[in-house]
Structures are given as C-alpha cells and as structure tokens.
N, C-alpha and C positions, 0 to 999 in steps of 0.2 A: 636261424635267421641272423644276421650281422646286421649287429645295434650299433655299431661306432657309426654311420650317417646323418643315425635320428640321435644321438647324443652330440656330436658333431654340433647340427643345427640344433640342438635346446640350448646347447651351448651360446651359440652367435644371439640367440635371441635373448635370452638372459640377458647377455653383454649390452643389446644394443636397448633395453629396457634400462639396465642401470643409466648408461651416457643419457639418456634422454629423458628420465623419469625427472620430476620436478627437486627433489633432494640434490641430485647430481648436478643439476641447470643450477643450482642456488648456490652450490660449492665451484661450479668454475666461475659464478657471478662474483665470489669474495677475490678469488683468486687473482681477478683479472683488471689490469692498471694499479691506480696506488693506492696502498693502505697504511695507513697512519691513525697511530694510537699514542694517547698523551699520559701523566700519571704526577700526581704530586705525593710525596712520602715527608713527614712533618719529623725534625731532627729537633725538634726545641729541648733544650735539657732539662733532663727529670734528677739528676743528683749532685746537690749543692757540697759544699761550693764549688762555681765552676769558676774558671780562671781567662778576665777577662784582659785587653790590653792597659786598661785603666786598675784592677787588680782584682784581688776573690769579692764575688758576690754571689748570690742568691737571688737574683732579681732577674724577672726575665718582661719586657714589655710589648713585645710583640713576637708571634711567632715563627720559627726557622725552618727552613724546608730544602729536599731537595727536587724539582722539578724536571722532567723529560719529556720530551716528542721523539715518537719513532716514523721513520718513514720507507717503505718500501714500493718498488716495481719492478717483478719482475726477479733480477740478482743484484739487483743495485737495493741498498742499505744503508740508511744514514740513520744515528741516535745520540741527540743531542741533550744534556745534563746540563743543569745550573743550578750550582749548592750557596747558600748563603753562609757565604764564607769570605775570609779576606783574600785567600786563594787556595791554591789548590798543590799539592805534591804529588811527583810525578808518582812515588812507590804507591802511594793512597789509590791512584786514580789507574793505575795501572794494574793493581790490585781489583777495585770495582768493575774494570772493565772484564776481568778476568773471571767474574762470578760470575757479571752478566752472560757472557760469553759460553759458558758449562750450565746454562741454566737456560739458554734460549735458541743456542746455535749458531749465533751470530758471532761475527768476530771481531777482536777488540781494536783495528784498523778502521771500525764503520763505526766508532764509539768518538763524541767528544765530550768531555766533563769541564766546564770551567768553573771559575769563581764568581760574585755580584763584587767584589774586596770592600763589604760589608765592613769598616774597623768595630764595629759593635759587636761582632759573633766570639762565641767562646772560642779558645785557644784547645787544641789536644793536647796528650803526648802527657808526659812527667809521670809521678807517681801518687799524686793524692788520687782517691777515689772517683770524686766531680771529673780529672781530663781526659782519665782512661775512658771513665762510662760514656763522655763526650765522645771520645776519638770513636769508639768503639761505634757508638751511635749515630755518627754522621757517616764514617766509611759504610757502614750499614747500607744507609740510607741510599748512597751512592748507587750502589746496586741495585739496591729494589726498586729505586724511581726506573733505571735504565729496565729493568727486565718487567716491570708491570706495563712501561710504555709499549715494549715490544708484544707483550701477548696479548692487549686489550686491540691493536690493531683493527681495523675493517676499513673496508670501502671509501675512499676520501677524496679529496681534491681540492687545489692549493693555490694562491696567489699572492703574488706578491707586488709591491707600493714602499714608498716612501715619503714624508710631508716634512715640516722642520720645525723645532721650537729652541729659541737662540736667547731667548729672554732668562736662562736661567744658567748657561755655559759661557764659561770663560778660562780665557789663556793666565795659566797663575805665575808664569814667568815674565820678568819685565826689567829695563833697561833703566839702570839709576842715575838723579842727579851725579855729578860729577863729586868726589867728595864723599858720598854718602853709602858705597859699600863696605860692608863687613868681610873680615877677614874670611875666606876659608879653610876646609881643614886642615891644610899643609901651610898656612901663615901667607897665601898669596892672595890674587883679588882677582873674583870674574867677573867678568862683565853684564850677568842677569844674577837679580836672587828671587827666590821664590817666596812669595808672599810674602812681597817686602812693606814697610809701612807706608800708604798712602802719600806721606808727604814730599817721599821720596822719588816716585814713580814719573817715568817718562813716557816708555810706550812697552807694549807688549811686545815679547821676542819670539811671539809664535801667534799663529792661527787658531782659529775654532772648527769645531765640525757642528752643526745644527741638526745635522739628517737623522731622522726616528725612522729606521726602515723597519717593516715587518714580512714575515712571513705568516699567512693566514692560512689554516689548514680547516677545511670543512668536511661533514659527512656528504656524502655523497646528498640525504635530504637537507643539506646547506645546514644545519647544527653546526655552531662555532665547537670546534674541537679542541686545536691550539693554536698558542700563537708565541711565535718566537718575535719578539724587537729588539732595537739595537741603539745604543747612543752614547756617545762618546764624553759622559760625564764620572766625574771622583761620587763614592759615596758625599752625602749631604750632613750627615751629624746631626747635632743638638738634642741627641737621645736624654731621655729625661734622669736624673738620680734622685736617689734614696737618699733622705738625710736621716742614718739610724741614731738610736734615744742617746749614743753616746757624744751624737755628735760629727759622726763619722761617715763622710760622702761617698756613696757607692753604687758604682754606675747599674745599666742597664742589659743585658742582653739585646739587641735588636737585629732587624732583617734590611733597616735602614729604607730606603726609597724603594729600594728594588721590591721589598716585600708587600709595600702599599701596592705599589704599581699592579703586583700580581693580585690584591686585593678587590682594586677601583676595575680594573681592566674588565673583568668579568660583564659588569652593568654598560657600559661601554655598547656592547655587542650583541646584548642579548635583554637590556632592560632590568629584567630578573632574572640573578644568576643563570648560565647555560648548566644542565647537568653533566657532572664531569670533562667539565672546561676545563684548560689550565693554561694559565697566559706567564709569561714572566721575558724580563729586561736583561740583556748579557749586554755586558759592558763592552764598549769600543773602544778604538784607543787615544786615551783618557788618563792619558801619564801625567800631564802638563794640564790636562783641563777638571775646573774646580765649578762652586757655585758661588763662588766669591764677587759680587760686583764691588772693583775697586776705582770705578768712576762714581761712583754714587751711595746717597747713604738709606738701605731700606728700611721700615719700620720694625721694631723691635717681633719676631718670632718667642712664640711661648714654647714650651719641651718640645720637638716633634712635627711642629709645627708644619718646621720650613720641609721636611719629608713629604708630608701631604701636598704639599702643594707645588712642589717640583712632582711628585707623582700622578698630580690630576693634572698637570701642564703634558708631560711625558706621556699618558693616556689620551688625553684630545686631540696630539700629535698623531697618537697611533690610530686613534678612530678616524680621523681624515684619510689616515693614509689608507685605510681599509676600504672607508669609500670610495677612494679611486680604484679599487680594483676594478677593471670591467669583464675581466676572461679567469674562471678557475681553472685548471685544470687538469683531469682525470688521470693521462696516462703521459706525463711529464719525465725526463730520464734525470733518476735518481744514482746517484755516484759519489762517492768519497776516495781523498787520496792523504797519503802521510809520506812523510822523507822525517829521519832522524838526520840535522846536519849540524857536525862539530864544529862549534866556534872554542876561537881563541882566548883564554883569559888574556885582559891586557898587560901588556908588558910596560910598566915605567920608565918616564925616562930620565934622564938622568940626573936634573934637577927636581924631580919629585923625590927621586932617591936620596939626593945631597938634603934635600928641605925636611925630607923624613927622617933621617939619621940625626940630624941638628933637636929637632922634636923629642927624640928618645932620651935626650941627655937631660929634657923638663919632668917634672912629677907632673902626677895626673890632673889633679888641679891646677897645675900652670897648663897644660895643653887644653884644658876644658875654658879655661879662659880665652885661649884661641879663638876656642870654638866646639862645639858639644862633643861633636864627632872626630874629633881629632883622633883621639885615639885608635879608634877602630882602623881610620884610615892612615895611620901613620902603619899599624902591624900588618893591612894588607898591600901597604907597597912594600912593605920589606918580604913578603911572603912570595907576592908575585915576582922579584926580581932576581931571587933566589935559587938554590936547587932544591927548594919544597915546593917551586911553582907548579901548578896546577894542568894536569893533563887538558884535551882539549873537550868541552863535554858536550855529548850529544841534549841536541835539543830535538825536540817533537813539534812539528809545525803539520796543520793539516791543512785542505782544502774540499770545498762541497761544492757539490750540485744538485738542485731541487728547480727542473726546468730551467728557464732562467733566470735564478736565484746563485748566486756565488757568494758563500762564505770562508774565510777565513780562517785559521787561529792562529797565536803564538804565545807561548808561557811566560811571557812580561807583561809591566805595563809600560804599554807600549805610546810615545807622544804621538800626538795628535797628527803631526806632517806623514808618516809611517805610512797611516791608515787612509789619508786624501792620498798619496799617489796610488795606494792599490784602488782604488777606488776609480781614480781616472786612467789607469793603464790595464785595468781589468776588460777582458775580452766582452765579459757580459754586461745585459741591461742593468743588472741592480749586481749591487756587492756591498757586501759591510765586512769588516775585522771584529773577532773576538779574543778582547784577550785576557791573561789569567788561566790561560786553558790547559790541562793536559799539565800542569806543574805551574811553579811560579820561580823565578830569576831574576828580578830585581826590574828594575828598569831597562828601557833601548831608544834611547835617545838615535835620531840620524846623525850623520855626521858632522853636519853644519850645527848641529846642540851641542855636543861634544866641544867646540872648537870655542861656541861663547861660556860655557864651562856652569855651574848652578847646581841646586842640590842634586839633579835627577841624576848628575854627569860624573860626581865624586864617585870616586872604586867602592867604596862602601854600599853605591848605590844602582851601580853598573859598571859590574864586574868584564865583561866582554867588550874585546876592540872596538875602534872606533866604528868600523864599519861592517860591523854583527849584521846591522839593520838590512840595508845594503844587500850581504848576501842572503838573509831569507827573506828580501821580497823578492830577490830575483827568482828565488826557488817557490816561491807561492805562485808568482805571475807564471813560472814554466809549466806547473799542476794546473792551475785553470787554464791553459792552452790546454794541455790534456783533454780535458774536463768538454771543452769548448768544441769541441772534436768528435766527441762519441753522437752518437744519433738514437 
C-alpha cells in the first residue's frame, strides 16, 4: 500500500496546527508592527583617579550612564544611544556600533550614539590606570546599552509632541558697547563675544530655540517604555567640589542636568517609577545657547542646584508635551539614513596669515596677553595655509524616521540658527537636530556667525569653511525628502 498520500496529508495537518495553534498566533503577534525596546547601562567610574576637565579626582556625585531605544517595523531599524559624555569620537562610536552590530544583526547605519557634552564626565585615553579603565568602560558601555535595547524589544507604539520652556535658554553671544571689545586671537576685533560682561552688552547676535520635543514610545498595554527628548541648551554646571584636608579643591564627576532629567522623568509618567523605563535629554543645537540670564540677576544657587531645577523645568516641558499626544501609534514607517560628506578645512586668508606670522615673532606669554588662545590659533593658521593642510574629512551626518517624527544629527556643536531652519524646511510635522553625534568637530556656526566672527568662529574652534553648515543641511533636508517618501 502507498503511504506518501497519508504522510502527505499528516504532513499539511501538522503544518496547519503549527500556523494556528496559540504559540505560533503569539509569535506573529510579537512580530507584527513596531517593537521597541529601551536599556540603561551605568559607566560611573570605579578606578580613581580618574581625570577630570578641572583635574584628577576621586569624587563622583552623581551617576553616568549610557542609555538607548530601539525601534523597529518590519526592515526598518533605528537605535539611538546617549552617553554622558562631553562628546563623542567617531573611532569610539564606530567601534560600539560595530559590537552592537555582531551581537544583534543589526547594522551599524541604523545605530546613532551621541554625546549630553556633560563638561563634568571623566576624560579617556592616556596612561594612568583611572582613563584606561574609564575609556574602557564607557566604550563598553556604549554597546551594551545599544544591544540590550535591541533584544529587550516587543510589541510597542509611539508618539510624538512638543511644548516649550524658554525661561532657562539663552543666546550667549552679544553685540558690545562700542569701545568695549577684546581683542582676539589674531590681535583683531569681532563684532560679538561670548559671554561678555553685563555691562557691556547691547543685544544678542543670535536666537533661541524653546522647543522640548519628545518622542514617547509605549507597550502596546500603554507602559511608558522610552522616551527620547530634545532641547537645545549647553550643559548647566555648578557641580559641587571637594575641599580635601590639604586644602585642595577637587571637582566632581557628574551627568550634569541631562542625568536629573533622566532621573525626575520617570515620576513624570508614571507617578512611581515605570519598570524598566528609560527617559533621557540629547542635546540640540546648542553651540551658542547657555543658561546664563544676562538681563537679570537670579538668586544665588547652592552646588547642583541650578541642575535640578533646569531639569524639573526640561521634564514639565516634556510631561505636557506627552499630554498632547492624542494618536499612538502601532505600525508607523521606521527608516534611517547616513551620507559621509567631505568638508573642507578652512583656508586663511591672507591677513590672517600676515597677522599670524607677526604673532610668531611674540613669546608665549606676550601672545597670551593677546588673548588665551592665541597660540593655538596663530599654529592652526600657519598649518592650514600651508603644504601640511589638511585633507578634506569626512563627516557622518544621519537622518530618521519614526512615523512622523524626523530627527537629525551632526558631529558638532551645532548654533542654534542651524537647527530652526531644519526645522522649518523640514518635510515633516515634528523634527528636532541632535548634536554631538557619531564624533565631535568643534563647532558649525552658519554663515552669517562666521562673518560677525566670536569665540565659536575662531579656527581653533571651527576648523571647516564657512559654509560646512550650509552643505549639510542641504544633505539632511535631501535624506528627509527621502525619508518623506517611503510609505
């Protein structure tokens, strides 16, 4: 008798048991629209002395971390990273992405890592014991937040808002009495300085940005998951120091506002903490904007203070903006894009030359009487004008999509004007800039900064033409066209 009919059919029935049995319903239930999964990984340093901008210490006051959200639908993949850090390097993060990536499948094109530019976070690199185990432990860290975000993944659904709080950002460049600028580092005179003294102030030479946008991502039973927010302010300082028994003042480690934030945030959303929430603040661009109010004089802040309380202002911001969501949701088109694009080191011209040549013939202490940074900037014009000038170097610029959510990045810190026009010439409803991301390259003032000239504008502090900015917003707005596109 010929059994291949009735194996045949045990066969089909088998099969059509598996598809339909309850196991199988609940694995294409995971599978099916977006899943997003969040992770925090804690980088605080464990081996003194670590090295900080202020110098070696052993003190740590609050804790460092690196935090991620993953989001997928589908073959679309986004994972986004924020280390409390002052920024980010591209080999570092290029590297983390590369772990992530042989450890989860994903690819390191769907990966973005930026910085909070924390100035309290310990320093890597060198040879004492503290910056290895530092480097070592934050690169670390880098990857395990991206690859735990990606495999804690499930079932999610997302929305996004924006609200504003403007009472604690400000433009720190400003246009002086007549009379009343300082030289700078080439012996000439610009026309703004940066956080200049009160009495000298006329008006500010730039704008603010107010807008706290979030991205809310929930379990499918509404559980706060993550939340990614955005605002375009400098670290806040006032971190506390140590005065040890000899006398000797010695700073803090900290995570600065950005770390409260990811603190306060939690209660926010959920009352008592959400289980395995994770919220945290990328900075926007926030080259030129501080927390300095230089119209008024506020009450004295004790250590830390002022952190707290820009970070419960920064969370109230993002709790409203959360209550406006009115739509989550489930099966939203998830996409990410990058272009590596060469910009140019600047070329001098030729009274920078002449002005820096004349400089060289001072000792260093007459050029620092100048002005601090004289030196630095007197050997990068002679560097750039030369046959040791600098090839042209690629830079890393990304762009996302999380329905209609469009974010950014670019590896500077970037002024404040940068980040409003991609914002109003962006295709979609909500958009913010992240930056510090994927490496760090000094400052990108637009054109028109460049021309009234100030700390952010010197070669020392931005090293690429004048109109770097220029072309990669044009190359960002082309990726969310892209982006704007897909279905």
């Amino acid at each position: 008798m010929n059994k291949t009919p009735r194996l045949v059919s045990s066969l089909l029935a088998l099969a059509a048991a598996l598809v339909f049995s309850p196991t199988a319903a609940r694995s294409q239930e995971k599978t099916a629209g977006l899943q997003a999964g969040s992770a925090a990984v804690d980088i605080t340093p464990d081996v003194f002395p670590m090295q900080l901008r202020s110098g070696p210490s052993k003190y740590v006051h609050d804790p460092l971390h690196v935090r991620a959200v993953a989001l997928q639908n589908g073959e679309g993949r986004v994972a986004i990273a924020l280390i409390d850090a002052i920024g980010t390097g591209r080999e570092e993060t290029d590297e983390a992405k590369r772990i992530a990536a042989e450890k989860t499948g994903w690819k390191p094109e769907e990966m973005l890592i930026s910085g909070t530019h924390t100035h309290s976070a310990p320093k890597g690199g060198d040879t004492s014991p503290g910056r290895i185990a530092y480097e070592k432990k934050r690169n670390d860290g880098m990857a395990q937040a991206l690859i735990q975000a990606i495999e804690s993944m499930e079932p999610a659904r997302v929305g996004y808002a924006s609200d504003e709080e403007s009472t604690e950002v400000y433009n720190r460049r400003w246009f002086l009495k007549e009379g009343t600028m300082d030289k700078n580092p080439l012996g000439g005179f610009d026309q703004v300085r940066t956080n200049a003294p009160r009495q000298n102030l006329v008006k500010p030479a730039g704008p603010v940005d107010p807008e706290v946008c979030v991205v809310d991502i929930r379990t499918r039973k509404n559980r706060p998951l993550g939340l990614v927010a955005n605002w375009a302010l400098h670290y806040v300082g006032g971190i506390p120091s140590v005065i040890e028994e000899d006398g000797r003042k010695v700073g803090m480690a900290s995570a600065d506002y950005f770390g409260e934030f990811a603190r306060v945030m939690p209660y926010r959303l959920g009352g008592n903490p959400p289980e395995n929430f994770v919220a945290f603040m990328t900075n926007g661009a926030a080259g030129d904007i501080n927390n300095i109010d230089f119209s008024s004089t506020r009450a004295p802040r004790a250590p830390f203070e002022q952190c707290r309380i820009v970070a419960a202002k920064a969370a109230d911001a993002a709790w409203r903006a959360v209550k406006k969501i009115e739509t989550y949701e489930e099966n939203p088109v998830i996409a990410m894009r990058q272009r590596e694009v060469p910009l140019e080191y600047r070329q001098p011209t030729n009274d920078m030359i002449e002005q820096a040549k004349a400089l060289l013939e001072l000792t260093n202490k007459e050029r620092n009487e100048i002005n601090q940074r004289s030196t630095s900037n007197v050997n990068l014009t002679i560097e750039y004008s030369g046959a040791d000038r600098p090839e042209p170097l690629p830079v890393l610029i990304q762009a996302i999509r999380i329905g209609d959510q469009a974010i950014v990045s670019m590896p500077f810190e970037v002024l404040v004007e940068i980040g409003l026009e991609i914002k109003e010439k962006s295709p979609f409803p909500h958009t913010f800039l992240i930056e510090q991301a994927n490496g760090s390259h000094g400052y990108l003032p637009p054109p028109n900064q460049h021309e009234l000239g100030g700390y952010e504008t010197w070669l020392s502090s931005a090293r690429f033409e004048k109109d770097s900015s220029v072309i990669l917003t044009k190359n960002l707005l082309e990726m969310l066209g892209e982006l704007r596109e897909l279905q």
